[in-house]
VOPAGU-2260 file (C-alpha; in pm, 1 decimal, decimal comma):
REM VOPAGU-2260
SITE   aa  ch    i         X         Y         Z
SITE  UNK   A    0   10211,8   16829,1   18440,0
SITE  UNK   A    1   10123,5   16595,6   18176,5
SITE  UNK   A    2   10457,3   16677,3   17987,1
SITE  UNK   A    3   10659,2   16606,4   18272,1
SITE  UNK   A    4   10460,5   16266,0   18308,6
SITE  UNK   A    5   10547,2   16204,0   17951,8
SITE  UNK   A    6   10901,0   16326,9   17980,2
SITE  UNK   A    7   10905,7   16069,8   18291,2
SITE  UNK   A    8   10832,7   15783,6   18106,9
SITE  UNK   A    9   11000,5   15842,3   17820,2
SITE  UNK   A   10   11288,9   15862,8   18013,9
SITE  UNK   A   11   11272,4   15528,2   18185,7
SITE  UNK   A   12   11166,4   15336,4   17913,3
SITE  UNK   A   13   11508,9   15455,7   17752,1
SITE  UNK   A   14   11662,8   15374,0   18088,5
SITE  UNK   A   15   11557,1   15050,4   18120,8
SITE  UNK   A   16   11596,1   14971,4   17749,6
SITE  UNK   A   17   11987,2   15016,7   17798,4
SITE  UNK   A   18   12017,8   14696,9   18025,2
SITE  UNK   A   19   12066,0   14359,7   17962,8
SITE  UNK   A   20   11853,8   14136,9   17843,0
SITE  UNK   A   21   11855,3   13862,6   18124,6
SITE  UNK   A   22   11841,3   14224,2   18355,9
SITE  UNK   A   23   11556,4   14337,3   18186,3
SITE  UNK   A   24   11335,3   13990,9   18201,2
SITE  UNK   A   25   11493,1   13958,7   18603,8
SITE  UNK   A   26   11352,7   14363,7   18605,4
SITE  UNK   A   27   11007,6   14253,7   18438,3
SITE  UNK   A   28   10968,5   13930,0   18695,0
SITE  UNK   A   29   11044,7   14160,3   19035,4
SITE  UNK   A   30   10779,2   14410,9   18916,8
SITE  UNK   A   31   10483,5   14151,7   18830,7
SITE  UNK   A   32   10608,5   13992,8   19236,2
SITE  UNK   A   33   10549,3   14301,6   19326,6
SITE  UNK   A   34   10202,7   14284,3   19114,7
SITE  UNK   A   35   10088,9   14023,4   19305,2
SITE  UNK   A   36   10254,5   14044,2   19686,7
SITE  UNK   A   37   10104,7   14437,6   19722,2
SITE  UNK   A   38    9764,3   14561,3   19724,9
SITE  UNK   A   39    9652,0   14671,2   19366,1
SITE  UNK   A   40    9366,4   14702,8   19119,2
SITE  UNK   A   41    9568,0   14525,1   18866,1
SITE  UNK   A   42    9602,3   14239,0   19096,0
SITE  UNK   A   43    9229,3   14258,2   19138,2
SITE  UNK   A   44    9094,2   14240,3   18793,8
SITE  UNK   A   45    9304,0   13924,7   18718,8
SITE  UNK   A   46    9237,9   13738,8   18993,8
SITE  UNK   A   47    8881,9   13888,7   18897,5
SITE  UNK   A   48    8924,9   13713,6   18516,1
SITE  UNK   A   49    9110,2   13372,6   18620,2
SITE  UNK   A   50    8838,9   13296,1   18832,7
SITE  UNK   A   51    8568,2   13345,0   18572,9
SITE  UNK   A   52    8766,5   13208,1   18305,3
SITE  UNK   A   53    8894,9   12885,8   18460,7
SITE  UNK   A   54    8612,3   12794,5   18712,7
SITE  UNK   A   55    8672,2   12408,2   18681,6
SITE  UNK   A   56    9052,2   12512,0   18869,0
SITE  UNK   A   57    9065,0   12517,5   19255,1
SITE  UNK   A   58    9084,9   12849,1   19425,7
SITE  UNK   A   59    9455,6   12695,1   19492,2
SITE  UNK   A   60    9545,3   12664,4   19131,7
SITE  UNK   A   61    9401,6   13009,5   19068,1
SITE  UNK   A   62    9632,9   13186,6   19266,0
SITE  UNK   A   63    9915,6   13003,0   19140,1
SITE  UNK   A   64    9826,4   13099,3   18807,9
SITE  UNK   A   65    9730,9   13464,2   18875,3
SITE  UNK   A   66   10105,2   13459,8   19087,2
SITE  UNK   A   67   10270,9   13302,5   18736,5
SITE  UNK   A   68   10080,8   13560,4   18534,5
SITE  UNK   A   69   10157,3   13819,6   18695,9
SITE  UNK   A   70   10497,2   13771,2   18666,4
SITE  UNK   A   71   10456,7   13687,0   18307,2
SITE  UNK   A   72   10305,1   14064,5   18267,0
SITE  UNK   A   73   10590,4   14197,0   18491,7
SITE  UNK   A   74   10828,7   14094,1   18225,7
SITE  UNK   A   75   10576,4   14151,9   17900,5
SITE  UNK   A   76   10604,0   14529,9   18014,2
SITE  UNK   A   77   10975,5   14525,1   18047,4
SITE  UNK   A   78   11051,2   14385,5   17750,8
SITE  UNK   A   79   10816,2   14539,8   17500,4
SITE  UNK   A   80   10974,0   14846,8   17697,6
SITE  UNK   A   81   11256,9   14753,2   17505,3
SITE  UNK   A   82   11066,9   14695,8   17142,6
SITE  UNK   A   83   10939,8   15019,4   17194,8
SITE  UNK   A   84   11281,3   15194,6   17205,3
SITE  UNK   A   85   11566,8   14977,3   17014,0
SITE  UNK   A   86   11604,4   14969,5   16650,9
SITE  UNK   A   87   11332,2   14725,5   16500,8
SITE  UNK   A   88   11588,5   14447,6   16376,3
SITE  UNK   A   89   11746,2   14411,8   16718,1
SITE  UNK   A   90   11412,5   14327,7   16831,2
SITE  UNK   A   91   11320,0   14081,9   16546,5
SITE  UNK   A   92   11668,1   13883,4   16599,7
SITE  UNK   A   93   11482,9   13788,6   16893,2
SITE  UNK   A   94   11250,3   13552,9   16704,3
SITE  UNK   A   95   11427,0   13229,5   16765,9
SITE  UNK   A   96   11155,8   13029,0   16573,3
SITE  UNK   A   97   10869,2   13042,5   16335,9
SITE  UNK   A   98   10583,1   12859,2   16261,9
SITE  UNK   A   99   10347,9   12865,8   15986,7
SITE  UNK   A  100   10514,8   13132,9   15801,8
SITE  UNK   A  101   10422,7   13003,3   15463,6
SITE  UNK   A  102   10045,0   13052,5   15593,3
SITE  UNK   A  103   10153,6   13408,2   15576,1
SITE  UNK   A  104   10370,7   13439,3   15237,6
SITE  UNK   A  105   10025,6   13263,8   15058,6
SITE  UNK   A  106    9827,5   13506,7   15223,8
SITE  UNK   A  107   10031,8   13792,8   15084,5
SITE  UNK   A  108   10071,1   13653,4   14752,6
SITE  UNK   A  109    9682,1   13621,1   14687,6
SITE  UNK   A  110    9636,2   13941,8   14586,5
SITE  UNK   A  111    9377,9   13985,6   14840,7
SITE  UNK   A  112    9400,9   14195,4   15169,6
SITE  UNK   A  113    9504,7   14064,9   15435,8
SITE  UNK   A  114    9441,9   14081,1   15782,7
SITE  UNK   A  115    9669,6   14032,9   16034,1
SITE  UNK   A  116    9463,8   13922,2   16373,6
SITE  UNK   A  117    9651,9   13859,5   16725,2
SITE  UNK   A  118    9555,3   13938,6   17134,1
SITE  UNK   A  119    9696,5   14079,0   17410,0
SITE  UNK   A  120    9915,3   13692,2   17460,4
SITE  UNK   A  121   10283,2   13705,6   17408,3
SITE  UNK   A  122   10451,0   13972,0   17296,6
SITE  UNK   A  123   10275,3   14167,4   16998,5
SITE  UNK   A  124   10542,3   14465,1   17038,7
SITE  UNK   A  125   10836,2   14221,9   16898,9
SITE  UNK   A  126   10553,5   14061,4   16689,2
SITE  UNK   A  127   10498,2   14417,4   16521,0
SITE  UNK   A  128   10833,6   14416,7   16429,5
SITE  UNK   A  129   10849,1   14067,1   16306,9
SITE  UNK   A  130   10503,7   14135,5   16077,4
SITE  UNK   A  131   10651,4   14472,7   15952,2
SITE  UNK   A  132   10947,1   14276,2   15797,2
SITE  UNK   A  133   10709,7   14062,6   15632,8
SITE  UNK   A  134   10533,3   14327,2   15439,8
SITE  UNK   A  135   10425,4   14683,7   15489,6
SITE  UNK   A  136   10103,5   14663,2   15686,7
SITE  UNK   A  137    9894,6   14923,5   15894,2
SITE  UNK   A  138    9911,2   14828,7   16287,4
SITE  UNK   A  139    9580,4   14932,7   16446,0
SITE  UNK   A  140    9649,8   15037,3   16779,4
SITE  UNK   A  141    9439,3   15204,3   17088,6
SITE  UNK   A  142    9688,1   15543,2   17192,2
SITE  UNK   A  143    9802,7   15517,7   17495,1
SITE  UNK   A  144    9702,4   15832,6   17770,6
SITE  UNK   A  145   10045,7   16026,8   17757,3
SITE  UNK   A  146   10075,2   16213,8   17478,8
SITE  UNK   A  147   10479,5   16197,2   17485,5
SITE  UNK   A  148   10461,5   15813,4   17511,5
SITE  UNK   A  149   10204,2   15782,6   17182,0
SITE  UNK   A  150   10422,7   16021,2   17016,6
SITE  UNK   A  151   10722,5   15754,7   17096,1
SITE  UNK   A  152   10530,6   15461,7   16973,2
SITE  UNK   A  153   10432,1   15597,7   16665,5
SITE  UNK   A  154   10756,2   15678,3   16571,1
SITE  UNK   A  155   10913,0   15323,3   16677,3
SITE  UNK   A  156   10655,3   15081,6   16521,5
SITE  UNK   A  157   10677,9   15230,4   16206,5
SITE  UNK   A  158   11083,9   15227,9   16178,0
SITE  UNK   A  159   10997,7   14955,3   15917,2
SITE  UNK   A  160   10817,6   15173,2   15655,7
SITE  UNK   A  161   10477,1   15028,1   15798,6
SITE  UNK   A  162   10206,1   15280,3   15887,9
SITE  UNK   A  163   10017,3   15296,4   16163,2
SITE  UNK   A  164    9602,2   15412,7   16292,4
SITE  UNK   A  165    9452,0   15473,9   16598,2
SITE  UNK   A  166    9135,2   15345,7   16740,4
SITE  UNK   A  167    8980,3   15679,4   16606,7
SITE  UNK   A  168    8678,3   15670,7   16302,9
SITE  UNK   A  169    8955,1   15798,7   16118,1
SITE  UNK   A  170    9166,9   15509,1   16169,8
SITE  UNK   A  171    8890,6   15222,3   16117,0
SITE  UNK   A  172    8861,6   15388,9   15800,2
SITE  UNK   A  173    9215,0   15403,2   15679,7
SITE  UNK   A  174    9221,0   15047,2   15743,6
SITE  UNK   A  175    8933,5   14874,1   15597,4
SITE  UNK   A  176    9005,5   15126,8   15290,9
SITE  UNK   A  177    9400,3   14968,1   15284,0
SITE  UNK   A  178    9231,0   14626,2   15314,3
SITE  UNK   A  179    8998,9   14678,7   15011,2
SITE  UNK   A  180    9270,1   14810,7   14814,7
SITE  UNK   A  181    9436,4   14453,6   14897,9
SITE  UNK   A  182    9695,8   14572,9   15129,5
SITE  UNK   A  183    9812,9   14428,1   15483,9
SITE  UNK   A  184    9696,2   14515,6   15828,5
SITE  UNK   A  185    9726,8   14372,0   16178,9
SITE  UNK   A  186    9456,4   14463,4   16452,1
SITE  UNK   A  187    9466,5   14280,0   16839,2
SITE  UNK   A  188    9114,3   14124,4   16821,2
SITE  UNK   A  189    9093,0   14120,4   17198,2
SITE  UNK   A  190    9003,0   14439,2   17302,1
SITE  UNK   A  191    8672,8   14486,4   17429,3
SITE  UNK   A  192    8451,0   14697,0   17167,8
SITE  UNK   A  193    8119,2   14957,5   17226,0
SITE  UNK   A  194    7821,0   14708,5   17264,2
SITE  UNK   A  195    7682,8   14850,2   16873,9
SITE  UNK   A  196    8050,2   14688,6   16748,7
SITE  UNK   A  197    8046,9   14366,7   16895,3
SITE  UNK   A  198    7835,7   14041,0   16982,3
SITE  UNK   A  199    7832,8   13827,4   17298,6
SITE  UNK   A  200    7990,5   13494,9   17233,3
SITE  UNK   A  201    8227,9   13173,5   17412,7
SITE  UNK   A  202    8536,1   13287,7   17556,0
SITE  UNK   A  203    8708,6   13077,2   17844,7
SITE  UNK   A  204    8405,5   12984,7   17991,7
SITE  UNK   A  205    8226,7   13273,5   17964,4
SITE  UNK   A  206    8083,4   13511,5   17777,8
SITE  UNK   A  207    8304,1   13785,8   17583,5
SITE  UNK   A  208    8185,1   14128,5   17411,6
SITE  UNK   A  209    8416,8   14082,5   17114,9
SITE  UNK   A  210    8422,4   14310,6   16789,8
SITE  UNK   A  211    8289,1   14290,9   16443,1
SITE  UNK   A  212    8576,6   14425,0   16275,6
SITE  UNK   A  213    8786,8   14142,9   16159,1
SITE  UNK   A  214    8542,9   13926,1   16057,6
SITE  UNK   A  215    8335,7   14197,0   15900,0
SITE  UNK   A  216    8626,8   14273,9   15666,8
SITE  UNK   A  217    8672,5   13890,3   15587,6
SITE  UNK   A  218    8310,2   13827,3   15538,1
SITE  UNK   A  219    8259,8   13645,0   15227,5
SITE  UNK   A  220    8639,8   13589,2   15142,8
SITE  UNK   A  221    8690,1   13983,0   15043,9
SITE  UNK   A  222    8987,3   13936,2   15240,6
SITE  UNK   A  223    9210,2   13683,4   15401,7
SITE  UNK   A  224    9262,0   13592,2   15746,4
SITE  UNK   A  225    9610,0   13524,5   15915,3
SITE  UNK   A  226    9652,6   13475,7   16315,5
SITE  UNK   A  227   10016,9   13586,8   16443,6
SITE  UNK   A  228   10119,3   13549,1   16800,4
SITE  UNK   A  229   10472,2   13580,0   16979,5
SITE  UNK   A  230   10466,2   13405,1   17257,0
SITE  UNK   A  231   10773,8   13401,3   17550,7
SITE  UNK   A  232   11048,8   13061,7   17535,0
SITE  UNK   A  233   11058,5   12901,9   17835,6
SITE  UNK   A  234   11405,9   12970,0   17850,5
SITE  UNK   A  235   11385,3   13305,4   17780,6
SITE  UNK   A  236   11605,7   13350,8   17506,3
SITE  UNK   A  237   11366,0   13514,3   17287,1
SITE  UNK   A  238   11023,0   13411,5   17111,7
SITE  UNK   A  239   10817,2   13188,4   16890,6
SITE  UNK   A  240   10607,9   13331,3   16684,6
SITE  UNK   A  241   10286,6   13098,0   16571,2
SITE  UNK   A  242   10125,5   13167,8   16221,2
SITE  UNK   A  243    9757,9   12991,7   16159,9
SITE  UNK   A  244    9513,5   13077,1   15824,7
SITE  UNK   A  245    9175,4   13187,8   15998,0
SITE  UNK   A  246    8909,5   12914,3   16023,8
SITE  UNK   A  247    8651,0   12903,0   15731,8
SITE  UNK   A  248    8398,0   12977,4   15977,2
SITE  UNK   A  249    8551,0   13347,3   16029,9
SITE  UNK   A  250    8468,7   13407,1   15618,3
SITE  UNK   A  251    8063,4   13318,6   15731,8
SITE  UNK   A  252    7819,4   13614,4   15684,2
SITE  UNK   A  253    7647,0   13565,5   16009,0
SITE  UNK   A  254    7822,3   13786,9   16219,2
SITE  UNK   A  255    7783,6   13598,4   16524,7
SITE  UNK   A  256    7915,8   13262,5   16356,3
SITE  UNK   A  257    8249,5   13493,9   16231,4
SITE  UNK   A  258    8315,8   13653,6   16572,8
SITE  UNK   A  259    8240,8   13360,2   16790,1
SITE  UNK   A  260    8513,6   13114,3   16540,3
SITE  UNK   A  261    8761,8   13411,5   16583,9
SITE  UNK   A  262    8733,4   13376,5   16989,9
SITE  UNK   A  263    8736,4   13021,6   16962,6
SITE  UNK   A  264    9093,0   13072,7   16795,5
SITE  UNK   A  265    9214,3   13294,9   17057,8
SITE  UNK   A  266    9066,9   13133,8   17332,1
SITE  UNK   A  267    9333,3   12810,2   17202,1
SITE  UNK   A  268    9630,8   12992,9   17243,1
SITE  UNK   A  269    9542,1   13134,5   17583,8
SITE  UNK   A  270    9433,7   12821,5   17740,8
SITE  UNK   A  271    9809,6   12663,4   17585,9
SITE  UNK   A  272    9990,2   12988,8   17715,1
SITE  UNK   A  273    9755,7   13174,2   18010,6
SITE  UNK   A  274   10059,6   13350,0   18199,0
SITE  UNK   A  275   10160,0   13491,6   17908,6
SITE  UNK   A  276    9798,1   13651,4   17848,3
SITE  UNK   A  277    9712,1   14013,6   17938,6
SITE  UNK   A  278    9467,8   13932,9   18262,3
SITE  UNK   A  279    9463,4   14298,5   18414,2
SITE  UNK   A  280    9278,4   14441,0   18161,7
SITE  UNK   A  281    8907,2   14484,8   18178,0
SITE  UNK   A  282    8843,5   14262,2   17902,6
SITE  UNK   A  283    8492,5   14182,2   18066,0
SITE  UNK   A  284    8352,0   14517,3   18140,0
SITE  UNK   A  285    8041,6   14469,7   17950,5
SITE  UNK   A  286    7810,9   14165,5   18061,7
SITE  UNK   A  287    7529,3   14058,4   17886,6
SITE  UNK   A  288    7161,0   14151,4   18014,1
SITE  UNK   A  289    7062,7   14059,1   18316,7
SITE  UNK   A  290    7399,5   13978,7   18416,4
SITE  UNK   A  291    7623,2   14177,2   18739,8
SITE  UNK   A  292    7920,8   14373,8   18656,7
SITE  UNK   A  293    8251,4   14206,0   18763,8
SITE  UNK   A  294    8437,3   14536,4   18851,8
């Protein structure tokens, strides 16, 4: 059953990958409408996170911005869909703009490692691609469920020469190892960690379990820092991706001080761009003591 699943989705993401590209953001904006007019536990958890993140909006504004964000996820599926299945430079010619990118080229010339830090905001499919042509980093990724589907992405993000590791012990090791050696890596910050791997700290007006991984590797300046996001044009032609040098305070030994300066970063970009952020996922699973469970 589950290689029928996987033959399944394989299938339409191969499908849907052969259409248009005005189709496939039309495709992406019916399915997050769909998100938000039917009953769902998608629907739930964001409306869930908007309210807990942006308390100071009426319940009014909410749902507009869980309806807008919504749709934004509707067509973030769609068209990293599309990243996952066309040849890497067709999805890089989608970059329309870049900023920061000599943040990036000093980075890489230091001799140092470097780390490569973006969220769940955007598009971090076509900004896979875009990093990969940069230099020859290993993505850090979580494997999705289907077996046939992780088997697809680990052959498409690495059409660049990159490598890639899963969330495994493995994995964590293979990276901090390539960033020692001074190599490049990129690793979404965002998702949430075990409670022994991360520390409480500010995140959209709460509080955020958020992992010790980045800034343990930068601790110190043993590595550098670089923040990459790809976030949607308005007019939908394509993307702009943002390059930013991490803040000193992400190169602090205290831990807390590190991780709380790299959620203050993120938390920037997704109060500029929130329908463009990744709301259905249980970012806030874990609360801290004494505190009730949101889901």
């Amino acid at each position: 059953m589950e290689k029928l699943k996987g033959a399944v989705a394989v299938g339409c993401l191969r499908l849907l990958a052969l259409l248009p590209w005005g189709a496939v953001q039309r495709l992406g904006d019916f399915i997050g409408w769909l998100m938000y007019k039917l009953p769902n536990r998608s629907r739930e958890v964001a409306r869930i996170n908007l309210s807990k993140c942006f308390p100071e909006l009426s319940e009014d504004e909410q749902e507009k911005l869980l309806r807008e964000s919504l749709r934004g996820i509707g067509k973030s599926f769609t068209e990293s869909a599309c990243a996952w299945i066309w040849p890497a430079q067709k999805s890089i010619n989608l970059v329309k703009e870049v900023e920061g990118l000599e943040v990036l080229q000093a980075a890489l010339a230091s001799g140092k490692g470097v780390v490569g830090i973006t969220s769940h905001l955007g598009n971090w499919e076509v900004l896979n691609h875009f990093y990969c042509a940069q230099c020859n980093p290993i993505i850090f990724y979580r494997p999705p469920k289907l077996k046939a589907v992780d088997e697809l992405l680990q052959k498409q993000r690495v059409q660049l020469g990159n490598r890639v590791a899963p969330s495994t012990r493995e994995g964590i090791l293979s990276v901090i190892k390539a960033v020692r050696r001074g190599e490049a890596v990129g690793i979404p910050a965002d998702p949430e960690p075990a409670e022994s791997s991360g520390v409480f700290v500010p995140f959209c007006a709460t509080q955020a379990l958020t992992s010790k991984f980045v800034p343990s590797m930068l601790a110190g300046g043993k590595a550098l820092g670089v923040f990459l996001h790809a976030l949607r044009l308005e007019d939908g032609s394509g993307y702009k991706v943002i390059i930013e040098a991490a803040p000193q305070e992400m190169y602090s030994e205290d831990v807390t001080t590190a991780v709380a300066a790299m959620s203050g970063v993120i938390e920037r970009y997704v109060r500029q761009w929130p329908t463009q952020y990744m709301w259905t996922m249980k970012r806030f699973k874990k609360r801290p003591p004494g505190e009730a469970r949101w889901y």
